[in-house]
N, C-alpha and C positions, 0 to 999 in steps of 0.2 A: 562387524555385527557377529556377536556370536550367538550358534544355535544350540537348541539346548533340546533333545539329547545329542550328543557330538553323533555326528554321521559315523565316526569312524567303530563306534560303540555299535552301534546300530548292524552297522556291516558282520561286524565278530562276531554277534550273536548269530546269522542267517549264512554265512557265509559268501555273497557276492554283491553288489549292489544290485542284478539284477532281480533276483527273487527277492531282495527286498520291498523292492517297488512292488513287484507281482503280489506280495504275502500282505503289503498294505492296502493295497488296490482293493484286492480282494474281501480282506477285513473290513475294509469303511465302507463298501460295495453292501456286505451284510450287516453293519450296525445303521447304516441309514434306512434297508431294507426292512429292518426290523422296528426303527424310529415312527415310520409310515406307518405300519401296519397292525403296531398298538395305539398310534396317533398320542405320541409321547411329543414331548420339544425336548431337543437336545445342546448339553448346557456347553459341549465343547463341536468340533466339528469333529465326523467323523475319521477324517485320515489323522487328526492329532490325536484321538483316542486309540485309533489302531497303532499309530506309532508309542505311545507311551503301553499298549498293551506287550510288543515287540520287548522296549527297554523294559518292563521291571519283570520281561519271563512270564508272565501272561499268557500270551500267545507266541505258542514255539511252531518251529518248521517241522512237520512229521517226516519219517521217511516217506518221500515220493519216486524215491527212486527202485523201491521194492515192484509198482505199477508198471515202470514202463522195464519192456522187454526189448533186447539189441537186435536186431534183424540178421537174417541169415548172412547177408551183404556187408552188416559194419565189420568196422577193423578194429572194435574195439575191445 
């Protein structure tokens, strides 16, 4: 079976699988929230919109890591 857009595309765009998941979650979290809330019908499901928003550069990863600040304790 192949899936289409290739995971691995997906991944080089966001940089991990993890935030990917997180960045899609997020996204179809607020396209369905937004689907509700004008009481539209939605002609694809929302995690396959947020994923194709991901593939064509759509929807990019901001810096988030400007937000969090290292604690006096990290080693890092």
């Amino acid at each position: 079976m192949m899936l289409y857009p290739p995971m691995a595309d997906l991944v080089e765009k966001v940089g991990s699988r993890y935030l990917l998941v997180n960045i899609i979650a997020r996204r179809a979290r607020e396209i369905a929230a937004d689907a509700e809330e004008n009481g539209c019908a939605l002609e694809k499901k929302p995690v396959s919109t947020a994923i194709d928003e991901v593939y064509t550069g759509k929807l990019i990863l901001s810096s988030f890591e400007e937000n969090i600040e290292p604690s006096e304790n990290s080693e890092f």
